[in-house]
C-alpha positions in Angstrom: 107.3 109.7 91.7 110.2 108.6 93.6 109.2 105.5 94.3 108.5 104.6 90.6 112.4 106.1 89.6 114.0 104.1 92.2 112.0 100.9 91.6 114.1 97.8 90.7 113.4 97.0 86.8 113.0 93.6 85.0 115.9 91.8 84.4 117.7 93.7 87.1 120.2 91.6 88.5 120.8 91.9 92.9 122.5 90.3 95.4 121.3 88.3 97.8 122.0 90.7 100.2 120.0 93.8 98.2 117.2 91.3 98.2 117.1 90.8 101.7 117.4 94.4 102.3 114.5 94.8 99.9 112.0 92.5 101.8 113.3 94.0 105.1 111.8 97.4 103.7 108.8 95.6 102.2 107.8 94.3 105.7 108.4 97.7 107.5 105.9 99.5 105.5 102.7 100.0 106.5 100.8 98.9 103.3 103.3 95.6 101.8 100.8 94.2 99.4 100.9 96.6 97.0 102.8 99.4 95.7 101.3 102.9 96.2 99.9 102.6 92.4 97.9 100.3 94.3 99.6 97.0 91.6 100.4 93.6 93.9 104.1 92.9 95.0 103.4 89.8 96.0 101.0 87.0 95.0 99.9 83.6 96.4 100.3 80.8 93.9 98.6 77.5 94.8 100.6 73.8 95.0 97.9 73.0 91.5 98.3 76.4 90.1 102.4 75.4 90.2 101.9 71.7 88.4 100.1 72.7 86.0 102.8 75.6 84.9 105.1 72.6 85.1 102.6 70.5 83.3 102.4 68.1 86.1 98.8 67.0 86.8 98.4 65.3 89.9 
């Protein structure tokens, strides 16, 4: 429950420097893939998966 009130929302603007502090929290926890609803925070996008969002077929 606190983790879901304190979560950064869409749209939220940070600083570079609340960023960074984000992904320094990120990699200290024990579990960094996902949140503990058990949704991704990160994902791995391929170089093909990124042309073709750009419409660029190689």
């Amino acid at each position: 429950m606190t983790a879901c009130h304190s979560a950064i929302r869409a749209n939220q603007v940070l600083t570079l420097e609340e960023m960074r502090a984000l992904i320094g929290q990120l990699e200290r926890t024990t579990l960094p893939r996902t949140c503990a609803h058990g949704r991704p925070t990160m994902l791995q996008v391929g170089i093909g998966d990124l042309e073709r969002q750009f419409g660029r077929h190689g």
